[in-house]
N, C-alpha and C positions, 0 to 999 in steps of 0.2 A: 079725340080731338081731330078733326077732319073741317079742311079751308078746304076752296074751293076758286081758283083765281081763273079770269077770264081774259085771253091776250087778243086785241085783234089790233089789222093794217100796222103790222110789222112783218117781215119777212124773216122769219128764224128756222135754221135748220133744226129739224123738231129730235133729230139724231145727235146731234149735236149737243142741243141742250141734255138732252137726256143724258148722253155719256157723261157729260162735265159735270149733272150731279150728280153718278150716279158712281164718280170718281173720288167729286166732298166726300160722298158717305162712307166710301172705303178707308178714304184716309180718318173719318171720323171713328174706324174700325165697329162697322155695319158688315156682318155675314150677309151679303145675297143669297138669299134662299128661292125666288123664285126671279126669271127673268125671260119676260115675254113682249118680244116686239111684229108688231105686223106695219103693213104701209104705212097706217092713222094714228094707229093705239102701242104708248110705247109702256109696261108693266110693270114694277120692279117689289120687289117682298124683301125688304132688310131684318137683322134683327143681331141685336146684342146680346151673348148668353154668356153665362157665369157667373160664379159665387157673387163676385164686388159689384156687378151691376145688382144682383138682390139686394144685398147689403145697403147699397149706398142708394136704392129706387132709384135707379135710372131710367133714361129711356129705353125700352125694351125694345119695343120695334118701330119700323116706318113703311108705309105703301105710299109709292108714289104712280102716279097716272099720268101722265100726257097723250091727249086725245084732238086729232083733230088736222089740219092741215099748215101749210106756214105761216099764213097770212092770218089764221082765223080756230083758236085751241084751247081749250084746257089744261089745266096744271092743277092736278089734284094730291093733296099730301095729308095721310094721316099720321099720326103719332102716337105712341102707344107711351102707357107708365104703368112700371111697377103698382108703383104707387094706387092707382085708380082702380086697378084691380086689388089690391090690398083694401082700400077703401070699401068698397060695395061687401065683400068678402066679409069682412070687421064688422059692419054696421048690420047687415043679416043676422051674421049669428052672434052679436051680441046677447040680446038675451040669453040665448042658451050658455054663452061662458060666461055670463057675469060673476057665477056665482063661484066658480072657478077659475076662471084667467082674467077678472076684469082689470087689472091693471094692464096687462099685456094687449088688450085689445085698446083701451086706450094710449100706450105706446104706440102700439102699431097702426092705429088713427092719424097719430100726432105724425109718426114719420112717413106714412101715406102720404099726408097733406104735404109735406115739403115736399115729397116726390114731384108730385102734380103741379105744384108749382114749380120746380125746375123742366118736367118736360114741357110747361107753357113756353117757358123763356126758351127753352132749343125747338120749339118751333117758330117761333118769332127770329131763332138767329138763322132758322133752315129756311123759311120765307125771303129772310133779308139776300141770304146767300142765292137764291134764285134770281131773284130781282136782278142783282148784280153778273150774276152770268146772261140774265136777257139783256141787258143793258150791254155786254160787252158784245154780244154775239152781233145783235141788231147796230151795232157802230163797225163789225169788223175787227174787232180787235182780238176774237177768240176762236 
């Protein structure tokens, strides 16, 4: 799941915002695994690992992008789920377990789908939480 939001005639320090999500995610306990800034383009590779995040489909990972200058940038965010890759996985080789696991692939369909629909909602609360940090930056107050 990958948005794509477009900010222009604001003046935000694009380092700035960057850090302040980039500080969410950690406290959301996000490994940065990759992180790469130049003038323009600011890069970040998150990612949550361990048993309970399989367990429970969580969000597995996040890429975030900021591209561009103050006044005139993108904000690009994907999302990653457990789940979505369990998904595709499940429905491939369905046939081939039906004839031996098919209860368990329909399990793990079934807890797929909640996965996906919980990383929908933590990206909708990860969009909101940007918003709210432009909104502070661009008044001054962050």
């Amino acid at each position: 799941m990958t948005k794509i939001q477009i900010v222009k005639n604001k003046k935000i320090g694009l380092e700035k915002l960057y850090n302040s999500i980039k500080k969410k995610l950690a406290e959301d306990n996000f490994h940065v695994t990759s992180d790469v800034q130049t003038d323009f383009v600011y890069h970040l590779r998150a990612e949550k690992i361990g048993v309970t995040e399989i367990i429970i489909g969580a969000v597995k990972d996040i890429e975030l992008i900021i591209a561009g200058e103050s006044d005139s940038f993108a904000v690009v965010l994907s999302v990653g789920a457990w789940g979505k890759n369990m998904l595709t996985s499940g429905s491939a080789g369905y046939i081939v377990t039906s004839i031996l696991a098919g209860p368990a692939v329909l399990y793990g369909g079934m807890a797929a789908t909640g996965s996906y629909v919980r990383a929908i909602a933590y990206e909708q609360d990860t969009w909101q939480m940007i918003n709210e940090i432009l909104e502070k930056i661009s008044r001054g107050d962050e």
